[in-house]
LUMMI-269312 format. One record per atom (N, C-alpha, C): residue number from 1; atom name; x, y, z. Coordinates in pm, 1 decimal, m for minus. Each point is the difference from the previous one (the first is absolute). Layout:
BEGIN
n  atom  x  y  z
NUM  CA  X  Y  Z
...
REM end
This chain:
BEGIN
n  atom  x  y  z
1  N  8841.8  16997.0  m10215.6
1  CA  105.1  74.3  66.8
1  C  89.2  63.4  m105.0
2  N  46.6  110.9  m13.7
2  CA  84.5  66.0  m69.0
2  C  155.7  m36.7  6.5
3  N  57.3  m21.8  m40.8
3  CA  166.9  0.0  m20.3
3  C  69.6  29.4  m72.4
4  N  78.1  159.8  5.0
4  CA  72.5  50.7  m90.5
4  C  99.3  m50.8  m13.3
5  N  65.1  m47.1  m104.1
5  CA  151.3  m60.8  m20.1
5  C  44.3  144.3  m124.6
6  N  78.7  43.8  87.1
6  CA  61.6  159.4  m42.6
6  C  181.8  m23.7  m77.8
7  N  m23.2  47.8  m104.5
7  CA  139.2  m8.9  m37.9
7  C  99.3  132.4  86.4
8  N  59.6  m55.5  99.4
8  CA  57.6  75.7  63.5
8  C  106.1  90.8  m32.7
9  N  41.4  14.7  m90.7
9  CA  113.6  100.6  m35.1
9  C  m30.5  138.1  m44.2
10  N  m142.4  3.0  m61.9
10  CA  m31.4  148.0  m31.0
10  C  m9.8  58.0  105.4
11  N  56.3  113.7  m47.3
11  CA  31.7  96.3  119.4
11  C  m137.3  53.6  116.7
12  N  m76.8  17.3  m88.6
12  CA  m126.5  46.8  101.4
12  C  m64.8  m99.4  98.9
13  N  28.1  m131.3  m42.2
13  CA  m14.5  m127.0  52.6
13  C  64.3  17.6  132.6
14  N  124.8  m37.6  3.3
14  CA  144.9  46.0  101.0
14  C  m87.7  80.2  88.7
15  N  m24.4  85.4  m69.2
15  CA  m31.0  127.0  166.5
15  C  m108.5  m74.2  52.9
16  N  m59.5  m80.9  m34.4
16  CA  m65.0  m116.7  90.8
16  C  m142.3  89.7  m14.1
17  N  m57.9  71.2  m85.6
17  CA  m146.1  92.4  m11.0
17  C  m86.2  m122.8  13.4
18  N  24.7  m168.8  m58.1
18  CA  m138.0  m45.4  63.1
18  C  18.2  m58.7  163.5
19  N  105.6  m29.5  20.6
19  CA  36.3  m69.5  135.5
19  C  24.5  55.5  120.7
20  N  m11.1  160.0  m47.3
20  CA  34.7  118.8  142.5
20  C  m175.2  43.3  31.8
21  N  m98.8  m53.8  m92.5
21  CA  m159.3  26.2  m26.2
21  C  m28.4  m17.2  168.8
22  N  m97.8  59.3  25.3
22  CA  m104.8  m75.1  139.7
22  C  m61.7  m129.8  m22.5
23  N  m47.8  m36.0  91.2
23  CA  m51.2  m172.8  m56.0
23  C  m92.3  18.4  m55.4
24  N  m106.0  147.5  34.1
24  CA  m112.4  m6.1  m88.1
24  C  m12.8  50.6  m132.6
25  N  133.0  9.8  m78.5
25  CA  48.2  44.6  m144.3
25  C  104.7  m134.8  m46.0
26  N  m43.7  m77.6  71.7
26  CA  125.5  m158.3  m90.6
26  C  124.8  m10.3  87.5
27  N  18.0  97.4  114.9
27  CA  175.4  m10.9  63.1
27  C  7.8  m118.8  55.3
28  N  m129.0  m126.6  24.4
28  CA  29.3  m108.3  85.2
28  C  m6.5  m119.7  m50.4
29  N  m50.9  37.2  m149.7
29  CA  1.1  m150.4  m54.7
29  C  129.7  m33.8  m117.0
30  N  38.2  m164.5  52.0
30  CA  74.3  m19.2  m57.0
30  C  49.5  26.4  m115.6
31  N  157.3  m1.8  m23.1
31  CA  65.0  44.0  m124.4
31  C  123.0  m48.8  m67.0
32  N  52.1  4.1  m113.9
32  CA  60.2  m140.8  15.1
32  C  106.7  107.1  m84.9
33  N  126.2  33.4  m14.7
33  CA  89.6  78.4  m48.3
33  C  37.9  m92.5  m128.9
34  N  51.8  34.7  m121.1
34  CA  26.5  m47.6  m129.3
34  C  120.1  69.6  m56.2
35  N  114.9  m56.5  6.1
35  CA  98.6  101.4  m46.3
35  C  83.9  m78.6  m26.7
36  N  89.6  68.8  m104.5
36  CA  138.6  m75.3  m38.3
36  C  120.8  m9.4  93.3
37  N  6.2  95.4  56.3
37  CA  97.5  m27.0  115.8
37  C  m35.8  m92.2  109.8
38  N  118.0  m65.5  m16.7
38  CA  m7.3  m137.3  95.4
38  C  84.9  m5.4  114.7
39  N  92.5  115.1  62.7
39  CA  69.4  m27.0  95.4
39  C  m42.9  4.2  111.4
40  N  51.1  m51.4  134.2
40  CA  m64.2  25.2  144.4
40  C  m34.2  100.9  0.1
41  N  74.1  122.1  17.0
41  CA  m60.1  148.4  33.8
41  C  m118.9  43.2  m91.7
42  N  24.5  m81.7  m120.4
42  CA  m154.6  46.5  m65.9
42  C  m137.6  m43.7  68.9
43  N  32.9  m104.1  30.0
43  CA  m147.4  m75.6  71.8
43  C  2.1  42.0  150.1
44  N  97.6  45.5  40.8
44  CA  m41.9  68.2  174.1
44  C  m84.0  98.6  m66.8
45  N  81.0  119.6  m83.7
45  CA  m62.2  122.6  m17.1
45  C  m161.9  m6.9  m63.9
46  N  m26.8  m87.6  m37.4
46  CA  m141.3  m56.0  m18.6
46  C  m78.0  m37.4  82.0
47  N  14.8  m101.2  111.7
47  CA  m29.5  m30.9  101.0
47  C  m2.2  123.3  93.8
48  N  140.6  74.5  49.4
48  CA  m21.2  132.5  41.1
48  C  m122.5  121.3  m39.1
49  N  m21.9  m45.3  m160.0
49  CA  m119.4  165.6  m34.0
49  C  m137.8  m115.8  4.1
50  N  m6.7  m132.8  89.0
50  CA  m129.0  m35.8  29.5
50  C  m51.1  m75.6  m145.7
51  N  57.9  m135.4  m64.4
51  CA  m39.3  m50.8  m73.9
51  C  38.3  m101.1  76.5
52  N  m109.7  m127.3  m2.0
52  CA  34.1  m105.5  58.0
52  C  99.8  m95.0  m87.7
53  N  37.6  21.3  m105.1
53  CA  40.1  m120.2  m60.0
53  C  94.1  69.9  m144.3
54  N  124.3  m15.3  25.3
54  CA  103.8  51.3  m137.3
54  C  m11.5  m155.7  m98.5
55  N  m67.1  72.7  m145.8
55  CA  49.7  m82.0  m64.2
55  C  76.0  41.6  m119.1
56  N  151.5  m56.4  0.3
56  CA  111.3  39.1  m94.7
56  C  m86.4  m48.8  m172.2
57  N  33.9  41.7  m101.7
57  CA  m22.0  m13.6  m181.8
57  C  85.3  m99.5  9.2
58  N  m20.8  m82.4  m62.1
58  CA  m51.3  m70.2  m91.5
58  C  m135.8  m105.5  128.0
59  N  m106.7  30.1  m42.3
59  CA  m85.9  m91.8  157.6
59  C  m105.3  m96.5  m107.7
60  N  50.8  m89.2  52.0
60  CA  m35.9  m101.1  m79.7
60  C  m207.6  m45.0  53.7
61  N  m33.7  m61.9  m101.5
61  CA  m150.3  10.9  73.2
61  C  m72.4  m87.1  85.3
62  N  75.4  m69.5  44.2
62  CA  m33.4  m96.6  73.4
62  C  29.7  23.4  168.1
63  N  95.6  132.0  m12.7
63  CA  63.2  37.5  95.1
63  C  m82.1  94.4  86.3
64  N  m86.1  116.6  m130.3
64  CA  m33.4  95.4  18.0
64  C  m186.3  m62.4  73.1
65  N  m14.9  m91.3  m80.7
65  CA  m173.9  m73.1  41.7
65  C  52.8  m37.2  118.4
66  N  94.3  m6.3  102.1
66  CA  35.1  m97.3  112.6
66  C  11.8  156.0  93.9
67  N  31.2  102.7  m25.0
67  CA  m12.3  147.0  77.7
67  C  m97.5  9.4  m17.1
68  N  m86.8  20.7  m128.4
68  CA  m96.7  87.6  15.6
68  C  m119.2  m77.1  114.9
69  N  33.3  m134.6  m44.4
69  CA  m81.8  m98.5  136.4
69  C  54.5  34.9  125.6
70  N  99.9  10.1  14.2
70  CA  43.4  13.5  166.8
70  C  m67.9  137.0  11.3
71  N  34.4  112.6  m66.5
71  CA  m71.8  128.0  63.0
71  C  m149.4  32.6  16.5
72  N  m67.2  m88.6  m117.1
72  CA  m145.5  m10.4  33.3
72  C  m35.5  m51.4  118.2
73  N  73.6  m119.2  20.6
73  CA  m45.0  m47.1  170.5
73  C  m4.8  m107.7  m83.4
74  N  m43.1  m98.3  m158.2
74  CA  m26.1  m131.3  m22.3
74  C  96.5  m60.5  m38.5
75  N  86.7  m14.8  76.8
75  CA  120.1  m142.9  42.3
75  C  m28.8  m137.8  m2.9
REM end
């Protein structure tokens, strides 16, 4: 299964070019946002452009193997 974990702040990112895709170009599979901004409105507006999961910098790796399992489906 594919899972992009996208550093969300570059700008071309933002306009959401992989997450606005059709499902049959990647728009349906999970995605996991990566960014330094950590406030509420950052992680709605992530959640809003269709990433299941904001994760704020500094992401420690124990944290990140525990998403990337939940979004694969192996929990």
């Amino acid at each position: 299964m594919d899972l992009p974990l996208i550093q969300h702040q570059w700008p071309y990112i933002r306009r959401g070019c992989l997450r606005s895709q059709p499902p049959e170009l990647g728009g349906n599979i999970p995605a996991a946002a990566l960014t330094a901004d950590a406030k509420a409105e950052d992680r709605m507006r992530a959640i809003q452009e269709g990433y299941q999961v904001h994760l704020p910098k500094p992401i420690e790796a124990a944290e990140l193997a525990t998403v990337v399992a939940s979004l694969v489906g192996r929990t």
